[in-house]
C-alpha positions as a Markdown table, in Angstrom:
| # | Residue | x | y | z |
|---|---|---|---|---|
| 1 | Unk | 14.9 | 20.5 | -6.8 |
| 2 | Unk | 11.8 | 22.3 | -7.9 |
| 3 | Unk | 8.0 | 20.5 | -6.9 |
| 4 | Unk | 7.2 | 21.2 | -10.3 |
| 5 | Unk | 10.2 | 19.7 | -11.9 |
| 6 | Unk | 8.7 | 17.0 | -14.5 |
| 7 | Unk | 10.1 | 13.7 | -14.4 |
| 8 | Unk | 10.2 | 10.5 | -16.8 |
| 9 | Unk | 7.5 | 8.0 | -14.8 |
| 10 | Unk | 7.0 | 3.9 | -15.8 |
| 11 | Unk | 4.6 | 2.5 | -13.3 |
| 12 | Unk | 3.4 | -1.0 | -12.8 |
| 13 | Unk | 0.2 | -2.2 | -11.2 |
| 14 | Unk | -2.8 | -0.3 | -11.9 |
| 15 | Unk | -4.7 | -1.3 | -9.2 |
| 16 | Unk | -7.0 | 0.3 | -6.3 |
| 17 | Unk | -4.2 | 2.7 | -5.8 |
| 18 | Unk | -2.1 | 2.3 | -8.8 |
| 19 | Unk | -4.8 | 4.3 | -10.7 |
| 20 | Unk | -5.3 | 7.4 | -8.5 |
| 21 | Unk | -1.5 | 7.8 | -8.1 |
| 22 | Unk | -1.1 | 8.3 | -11.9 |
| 23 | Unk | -3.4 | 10.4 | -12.4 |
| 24 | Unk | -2.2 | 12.6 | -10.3 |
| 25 | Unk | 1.2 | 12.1 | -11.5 |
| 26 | Unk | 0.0 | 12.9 | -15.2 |
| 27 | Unk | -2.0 | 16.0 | -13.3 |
| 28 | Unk | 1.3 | 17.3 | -12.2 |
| 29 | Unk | 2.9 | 16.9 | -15.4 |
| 30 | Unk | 4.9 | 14.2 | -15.2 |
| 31 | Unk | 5.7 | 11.6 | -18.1 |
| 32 | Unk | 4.1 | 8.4 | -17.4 |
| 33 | Unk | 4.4 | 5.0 | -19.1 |
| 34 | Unk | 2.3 | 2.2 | -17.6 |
| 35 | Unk | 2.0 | -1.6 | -18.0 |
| 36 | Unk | -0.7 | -3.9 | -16.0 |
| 37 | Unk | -1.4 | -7.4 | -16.2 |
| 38 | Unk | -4.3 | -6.6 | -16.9 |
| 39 | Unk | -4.1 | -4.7 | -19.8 |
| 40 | Unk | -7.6 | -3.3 | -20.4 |
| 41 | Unk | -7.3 | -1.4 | -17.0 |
| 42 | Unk | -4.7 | 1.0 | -18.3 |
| 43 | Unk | -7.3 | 2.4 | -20.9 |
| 44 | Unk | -8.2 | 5.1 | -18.5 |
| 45 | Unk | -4.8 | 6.4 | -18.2 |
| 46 | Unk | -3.9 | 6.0 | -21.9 |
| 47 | Unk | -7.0 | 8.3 | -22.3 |
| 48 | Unk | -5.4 | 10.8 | -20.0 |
| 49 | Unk | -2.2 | 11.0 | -22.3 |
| 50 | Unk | -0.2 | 8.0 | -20.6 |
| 51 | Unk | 1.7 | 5.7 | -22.7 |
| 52 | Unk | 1.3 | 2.0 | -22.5 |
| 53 | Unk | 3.6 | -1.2 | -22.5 |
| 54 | Unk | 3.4 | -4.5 | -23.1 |
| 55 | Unk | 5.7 | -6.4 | -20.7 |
| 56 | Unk | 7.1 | -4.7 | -17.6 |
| 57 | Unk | 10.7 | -4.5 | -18.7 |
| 58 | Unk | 9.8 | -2.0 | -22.0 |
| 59 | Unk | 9.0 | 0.2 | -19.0 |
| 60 | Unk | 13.1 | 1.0 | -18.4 |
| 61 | Unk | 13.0 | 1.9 | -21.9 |
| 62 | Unk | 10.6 | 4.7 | -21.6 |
| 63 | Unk | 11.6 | 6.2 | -18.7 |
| 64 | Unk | 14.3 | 5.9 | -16.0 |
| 65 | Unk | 12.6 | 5.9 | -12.7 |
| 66 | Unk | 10.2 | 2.4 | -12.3 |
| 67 | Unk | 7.2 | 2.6 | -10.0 |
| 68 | Unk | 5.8 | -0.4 | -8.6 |
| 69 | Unk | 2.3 | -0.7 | -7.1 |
| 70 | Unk | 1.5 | -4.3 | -6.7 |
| 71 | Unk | 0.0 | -7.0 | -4.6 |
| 72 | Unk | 2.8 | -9.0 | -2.7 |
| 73 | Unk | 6.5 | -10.3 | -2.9 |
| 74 | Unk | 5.7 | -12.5 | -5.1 |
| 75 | Unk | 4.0 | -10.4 | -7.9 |
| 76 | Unk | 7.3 | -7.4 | -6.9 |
| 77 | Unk | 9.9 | -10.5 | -7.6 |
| 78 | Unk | 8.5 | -11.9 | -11.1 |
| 79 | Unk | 8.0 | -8.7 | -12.6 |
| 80 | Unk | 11.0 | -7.6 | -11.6 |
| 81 | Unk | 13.2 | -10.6 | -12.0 |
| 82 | Unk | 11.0 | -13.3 | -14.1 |
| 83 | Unk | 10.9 | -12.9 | -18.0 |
| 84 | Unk | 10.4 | -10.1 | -19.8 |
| 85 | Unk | 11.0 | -7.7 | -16.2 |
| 86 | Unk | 12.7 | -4.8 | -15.0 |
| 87 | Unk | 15.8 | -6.3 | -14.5 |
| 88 | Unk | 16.1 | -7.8 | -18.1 |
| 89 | Unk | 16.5 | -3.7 | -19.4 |
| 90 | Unk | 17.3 | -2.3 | -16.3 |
| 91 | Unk | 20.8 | 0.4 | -16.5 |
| 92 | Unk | 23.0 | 1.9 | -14.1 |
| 93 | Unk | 21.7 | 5.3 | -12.8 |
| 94 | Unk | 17.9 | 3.7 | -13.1 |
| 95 | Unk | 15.7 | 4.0 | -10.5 |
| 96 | Unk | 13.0 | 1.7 | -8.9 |
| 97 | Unk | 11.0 | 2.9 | -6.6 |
| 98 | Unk | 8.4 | 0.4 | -4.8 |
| 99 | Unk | 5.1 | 1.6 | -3.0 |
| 100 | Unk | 4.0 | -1.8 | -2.8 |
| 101 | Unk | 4.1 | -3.5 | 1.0 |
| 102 | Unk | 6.2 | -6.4 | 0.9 |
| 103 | Unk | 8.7 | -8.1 | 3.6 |
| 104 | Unk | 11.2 | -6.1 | 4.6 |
| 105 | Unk | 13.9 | -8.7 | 4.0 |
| 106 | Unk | 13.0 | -9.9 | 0.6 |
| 107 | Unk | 12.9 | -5.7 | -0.5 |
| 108 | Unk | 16.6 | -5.8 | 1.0 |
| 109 | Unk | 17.3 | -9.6 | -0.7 |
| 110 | Unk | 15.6 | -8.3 | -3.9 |
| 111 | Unk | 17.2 | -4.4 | -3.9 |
| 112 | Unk | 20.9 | -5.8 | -3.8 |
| 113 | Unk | 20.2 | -8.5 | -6.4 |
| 114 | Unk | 18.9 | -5.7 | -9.1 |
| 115 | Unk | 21.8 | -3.3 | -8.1 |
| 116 | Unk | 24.3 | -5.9 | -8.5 |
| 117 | Unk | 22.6 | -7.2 | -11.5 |
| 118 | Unk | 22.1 | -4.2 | -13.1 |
| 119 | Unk | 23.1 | -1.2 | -11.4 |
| 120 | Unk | 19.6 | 0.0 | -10.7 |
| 121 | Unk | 18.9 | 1.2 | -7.6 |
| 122 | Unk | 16.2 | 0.8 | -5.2 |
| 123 | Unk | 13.5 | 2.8 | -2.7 |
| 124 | Unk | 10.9 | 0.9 | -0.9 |
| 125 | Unk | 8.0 | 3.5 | -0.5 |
| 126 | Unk | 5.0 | 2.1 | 0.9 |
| 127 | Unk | 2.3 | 4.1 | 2.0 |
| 128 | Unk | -1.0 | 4.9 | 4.1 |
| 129 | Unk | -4.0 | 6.3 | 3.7 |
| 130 | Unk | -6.0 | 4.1 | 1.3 |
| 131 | Unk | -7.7 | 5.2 | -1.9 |
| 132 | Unk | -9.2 | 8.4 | -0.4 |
| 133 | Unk | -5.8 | 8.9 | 0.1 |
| 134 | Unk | -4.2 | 8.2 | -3.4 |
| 135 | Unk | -7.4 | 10.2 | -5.1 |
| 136 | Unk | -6.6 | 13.3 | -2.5 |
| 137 | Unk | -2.4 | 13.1 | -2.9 |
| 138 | Unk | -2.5 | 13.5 | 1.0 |
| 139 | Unk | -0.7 | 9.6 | 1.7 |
| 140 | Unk | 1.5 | 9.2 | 3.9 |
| 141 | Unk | 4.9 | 8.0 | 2.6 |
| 142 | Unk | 7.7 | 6.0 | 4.2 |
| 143 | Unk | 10.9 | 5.1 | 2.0 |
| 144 | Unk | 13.6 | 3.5 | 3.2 |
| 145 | Unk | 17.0 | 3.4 | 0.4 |
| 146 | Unk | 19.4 | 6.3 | -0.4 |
| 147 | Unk | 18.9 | 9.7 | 0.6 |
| 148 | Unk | 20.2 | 10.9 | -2.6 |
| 149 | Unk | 18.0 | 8.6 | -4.4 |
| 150 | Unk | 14.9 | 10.2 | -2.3 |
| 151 | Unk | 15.7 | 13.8 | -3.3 |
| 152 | Unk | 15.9 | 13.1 | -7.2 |
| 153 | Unk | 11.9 | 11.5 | -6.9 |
| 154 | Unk | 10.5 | 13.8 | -4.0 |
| 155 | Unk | 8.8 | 16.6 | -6.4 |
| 156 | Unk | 6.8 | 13.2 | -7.9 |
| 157 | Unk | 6.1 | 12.0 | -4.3 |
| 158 | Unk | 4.7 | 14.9 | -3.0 |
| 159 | Unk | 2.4 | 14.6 | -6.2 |
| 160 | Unk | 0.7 | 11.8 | -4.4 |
| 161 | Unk | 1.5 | 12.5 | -1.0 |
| 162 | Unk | 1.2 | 15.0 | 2.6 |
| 163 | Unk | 4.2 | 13.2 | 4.1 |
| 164 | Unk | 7.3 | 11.9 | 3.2 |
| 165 | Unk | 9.5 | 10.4 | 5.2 |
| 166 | Unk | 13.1 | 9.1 | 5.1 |
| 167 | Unk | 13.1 | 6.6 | 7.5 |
| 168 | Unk | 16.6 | 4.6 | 7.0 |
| 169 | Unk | 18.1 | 2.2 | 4.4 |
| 170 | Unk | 16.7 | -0.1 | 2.5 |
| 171 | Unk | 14.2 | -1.9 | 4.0 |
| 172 | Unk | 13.3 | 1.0 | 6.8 |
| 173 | Unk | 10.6 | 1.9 | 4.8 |
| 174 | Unk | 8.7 | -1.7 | 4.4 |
| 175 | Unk | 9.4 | -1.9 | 8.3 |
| 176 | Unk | 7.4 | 1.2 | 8.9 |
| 177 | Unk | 4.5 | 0.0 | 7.1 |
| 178 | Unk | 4.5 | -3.1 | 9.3 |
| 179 | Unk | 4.2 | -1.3 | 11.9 |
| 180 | Unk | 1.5 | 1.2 | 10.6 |
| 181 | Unk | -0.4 | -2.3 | 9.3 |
| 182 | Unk | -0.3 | -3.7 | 13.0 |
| 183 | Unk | -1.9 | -1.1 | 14.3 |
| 184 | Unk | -4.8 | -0.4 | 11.5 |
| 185 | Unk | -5.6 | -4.3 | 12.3 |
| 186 | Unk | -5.7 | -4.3 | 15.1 |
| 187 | Unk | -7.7 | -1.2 | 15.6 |
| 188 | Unk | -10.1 | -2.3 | 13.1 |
| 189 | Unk | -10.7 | -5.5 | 15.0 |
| 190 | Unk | -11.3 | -3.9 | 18.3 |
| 191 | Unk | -13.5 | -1.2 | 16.3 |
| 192 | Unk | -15.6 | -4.0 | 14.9 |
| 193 | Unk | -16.0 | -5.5 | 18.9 |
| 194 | Unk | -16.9 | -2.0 | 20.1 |
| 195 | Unk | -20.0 | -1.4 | 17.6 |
| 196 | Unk | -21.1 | -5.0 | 18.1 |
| 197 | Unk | -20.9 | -4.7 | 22.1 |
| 198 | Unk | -22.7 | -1.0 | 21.5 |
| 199 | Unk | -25.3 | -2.9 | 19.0 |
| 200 | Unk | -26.1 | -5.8 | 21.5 |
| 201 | Unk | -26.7 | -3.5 | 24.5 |
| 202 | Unk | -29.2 | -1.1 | 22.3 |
| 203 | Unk | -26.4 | 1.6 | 22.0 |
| 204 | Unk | -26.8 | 3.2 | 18.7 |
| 205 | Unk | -23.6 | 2.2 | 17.4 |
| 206 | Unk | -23.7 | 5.2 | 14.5 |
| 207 | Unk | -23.3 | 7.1 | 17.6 |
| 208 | Unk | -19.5 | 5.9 | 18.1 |
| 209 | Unk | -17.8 | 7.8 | 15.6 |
| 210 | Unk | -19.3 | 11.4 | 16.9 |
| 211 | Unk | -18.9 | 10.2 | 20.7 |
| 212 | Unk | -15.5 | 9.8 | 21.0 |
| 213 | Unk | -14.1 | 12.0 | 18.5 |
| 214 | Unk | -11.5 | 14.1 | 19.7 |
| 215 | Unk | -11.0 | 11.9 | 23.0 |
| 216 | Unk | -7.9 | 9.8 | 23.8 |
| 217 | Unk | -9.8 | 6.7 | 21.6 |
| 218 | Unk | -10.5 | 8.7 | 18.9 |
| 219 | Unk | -8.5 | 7.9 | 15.4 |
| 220 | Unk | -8.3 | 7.7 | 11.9 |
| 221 | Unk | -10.1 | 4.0 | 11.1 |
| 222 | Unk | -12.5 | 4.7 | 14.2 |
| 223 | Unk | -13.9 | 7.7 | 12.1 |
| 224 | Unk | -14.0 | 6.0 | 8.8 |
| 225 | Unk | -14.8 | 2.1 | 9.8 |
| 226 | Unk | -17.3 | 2.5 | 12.6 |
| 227 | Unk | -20.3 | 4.4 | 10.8 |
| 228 | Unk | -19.5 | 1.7 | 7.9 |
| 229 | Unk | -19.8 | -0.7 | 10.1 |
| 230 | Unk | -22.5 | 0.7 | 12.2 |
| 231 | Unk | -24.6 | 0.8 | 8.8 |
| 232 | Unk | -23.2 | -2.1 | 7.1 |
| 233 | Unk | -22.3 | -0.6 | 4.6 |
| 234 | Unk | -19.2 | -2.3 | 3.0 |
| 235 | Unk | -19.3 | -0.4 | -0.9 |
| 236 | Unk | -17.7 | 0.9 | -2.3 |
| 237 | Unk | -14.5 | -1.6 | -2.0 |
| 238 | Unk | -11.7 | 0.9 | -0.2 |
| 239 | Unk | -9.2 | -1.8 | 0.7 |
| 240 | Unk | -9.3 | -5.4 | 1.1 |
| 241 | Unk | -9.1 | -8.1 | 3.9 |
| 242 | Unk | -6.7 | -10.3 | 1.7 |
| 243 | Unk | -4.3 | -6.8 | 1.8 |
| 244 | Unk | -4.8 | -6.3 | 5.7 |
| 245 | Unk | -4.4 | -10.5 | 6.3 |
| 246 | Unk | -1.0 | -10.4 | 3.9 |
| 247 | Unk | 0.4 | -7.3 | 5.3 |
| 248 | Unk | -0.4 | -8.5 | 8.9 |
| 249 | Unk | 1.3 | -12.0 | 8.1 |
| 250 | Unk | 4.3 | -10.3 | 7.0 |
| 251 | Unk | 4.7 | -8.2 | 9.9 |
| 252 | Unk | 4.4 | -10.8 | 12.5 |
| 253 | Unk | 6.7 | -12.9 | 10.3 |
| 254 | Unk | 9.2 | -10.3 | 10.3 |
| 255 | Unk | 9.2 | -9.4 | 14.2 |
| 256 | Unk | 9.9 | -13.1 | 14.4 |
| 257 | Unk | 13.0 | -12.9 | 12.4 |
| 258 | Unk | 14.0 | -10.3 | 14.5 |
| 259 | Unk | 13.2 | -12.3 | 18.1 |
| 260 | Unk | 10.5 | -9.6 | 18.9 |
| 261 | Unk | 7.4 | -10.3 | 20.5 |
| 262 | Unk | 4.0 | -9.8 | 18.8 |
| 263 | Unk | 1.3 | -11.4 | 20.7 |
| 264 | Unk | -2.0 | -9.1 | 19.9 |
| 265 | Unk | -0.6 | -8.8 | 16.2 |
| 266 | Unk | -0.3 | -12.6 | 16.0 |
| 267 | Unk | -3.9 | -13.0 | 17.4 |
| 268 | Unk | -5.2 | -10.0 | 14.7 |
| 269 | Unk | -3.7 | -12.6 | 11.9 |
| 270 | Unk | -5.4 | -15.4 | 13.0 |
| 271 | Unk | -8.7 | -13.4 | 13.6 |
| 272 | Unk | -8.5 | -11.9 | 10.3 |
| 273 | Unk | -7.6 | -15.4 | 8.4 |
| 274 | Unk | -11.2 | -17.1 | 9.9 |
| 275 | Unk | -12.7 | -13.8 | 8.2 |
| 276 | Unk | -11.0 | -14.2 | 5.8 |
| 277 | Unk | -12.0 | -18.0 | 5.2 |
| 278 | Unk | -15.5 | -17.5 | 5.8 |
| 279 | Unk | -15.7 | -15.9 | 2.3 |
| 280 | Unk | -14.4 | -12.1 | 3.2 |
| 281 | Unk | -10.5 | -11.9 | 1.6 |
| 282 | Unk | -11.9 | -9.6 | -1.6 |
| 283 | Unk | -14.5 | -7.0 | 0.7 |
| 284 | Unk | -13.1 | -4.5 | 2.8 |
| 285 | Unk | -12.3 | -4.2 | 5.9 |
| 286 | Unk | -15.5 | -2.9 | 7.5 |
| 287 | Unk | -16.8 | -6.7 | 7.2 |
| 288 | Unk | -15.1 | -7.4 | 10.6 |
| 289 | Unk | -18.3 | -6.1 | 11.9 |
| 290 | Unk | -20.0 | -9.7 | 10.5 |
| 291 | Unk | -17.4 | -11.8 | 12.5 |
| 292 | Unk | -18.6 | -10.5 | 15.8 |
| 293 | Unk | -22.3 | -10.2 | 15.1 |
| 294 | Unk | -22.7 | -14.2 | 14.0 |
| 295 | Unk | -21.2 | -14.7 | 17.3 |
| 296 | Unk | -23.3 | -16.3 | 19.6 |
């Protein structure tokens, strides 16, 4: 199947990321239809030639593959199962595909209800990479459902993505992104001890970043989160703590249901819920640098 092959796009949730994936989606070509709960923030897409709908289940009837950016399993299950949703115009041979990061056993729960319901099938297809990443179309992509579903959407997911991976059933995908979400948590939090500890023994902590790049500490949110916190400088709004404490959550819920052991990822929760509590869920991430420094 050709890169450039167009495709008929409805896609729910214009959010952080929700809005730089369609744009790029209407850049390559591709038919879009959107709804938001928020209607007003669709404007800018409408402007760009996307189409607009009023209740999340109009969305089968403009196009027959459904993308979903939203905030949790909650928000996934009521637009696609409460009134007016997906499944209430849903038809065999339609497509939902899910980059939202839910638990992976309510995406396998929720994917068998719509295809028994309906026929519609599902791919969960979280990703990484954050906004720069949904603005640049270099994500990385994990999906977890049919292959043969995969291969009819990949030209649009390499639209918005470097990397796409086929990581298992149903479900595979929204494991992967546990595990990618453990590890940017916890880094983060160690990042956020590091320029602290640097700051409190008259290191220059902007000097972090350029130190270690390249060495065997050096990584992707030590580049981007140390500087930031380094400087304080938390705006823009990237990603939020709420996202990071939610994700997290779900991940150490998950290795519970499967008897594994997640000690530091259970601490990185409870860290990142006093953050959180001290008035931090809606400002990104780089924040973590306040919860060390008003330690004593």
């Amino acid at each position: 199947m050709s890169n450039s092959l167009p495709l008929s796009l409805g896609f729910a949730g214009i959010g952080l990321m929700g809005l730089p994936m369609c744009r790029r989606l209407l850049a390559a070509g591709h038919e879009l239809t959107v709804w938001n709960r928020s209607p007003d923030k669709c404007a800018p897409l409408v402007s760009a030639g996307a189409r607009q709908v009023q209740a999340p289940g109009e969305l089968c009837e403009a196009a027959d593959v459904v993308m979903l950016c939203l905030a949790d399993t909650a928000v996934v299950r009521e637009v696609v199962f409460g009134p007016d949703g997906i499944a209430g115009k849903a038809r065999p041979g339609q497509l939902l595909v899910d980059f939202s990061s839910l638990e992976p056993s309510a995406t396998r729960e929720m994917a068998a209800q719509l295809k028994a319901a309906t026929g519609m099938g599902w791919l969960d297809t979280p990703v990484s990479g954050g906004t720069p990443g949904a603005q640049a179309g270099t994500l990385a992509i994990m999906v977890g459902g049919d292959a043969s579903d995969l291969e009819r959407v990949r030209p649009a997911l390499l639209s918005l993505g470097q990397r796409v991976t086929h990581m298992g059933g149903v479900g595979a995908g929204q494991v992967t992104k546990a595990c990618n979400q453990m590890i940017v948590a916890c880094n983060a939090l160690v990042i956020a001890e590091v320029v602290a500890l640097a700051e409190k023994s008259g290191v220059d902590a902007g000097l972090i970043a350029d130190a270690l790049a390249g060495g065997f500490a050096d990584s992707k949110p030590l580049q981007i989160l140390a500087p930031q916190m380094a400087e304080s400088r938390f705006e823009p709004v990237k990603w939020h703590v709420r996202t990071l404490l939610k994700d997290l959550d779900s991940a150490v819920k998950f290795s519970r249901e499967q008897g594994v052991a997640t000690p530091v990822s259970g601490l990185a929760a409870q860290l990142m819920r006093l953050h959180g509590s001290q008035g931090y869920l809606e400002k990104d991430p780089a924040t973590l640098i306040d919860l060390y420094r008003s330690t004593p």
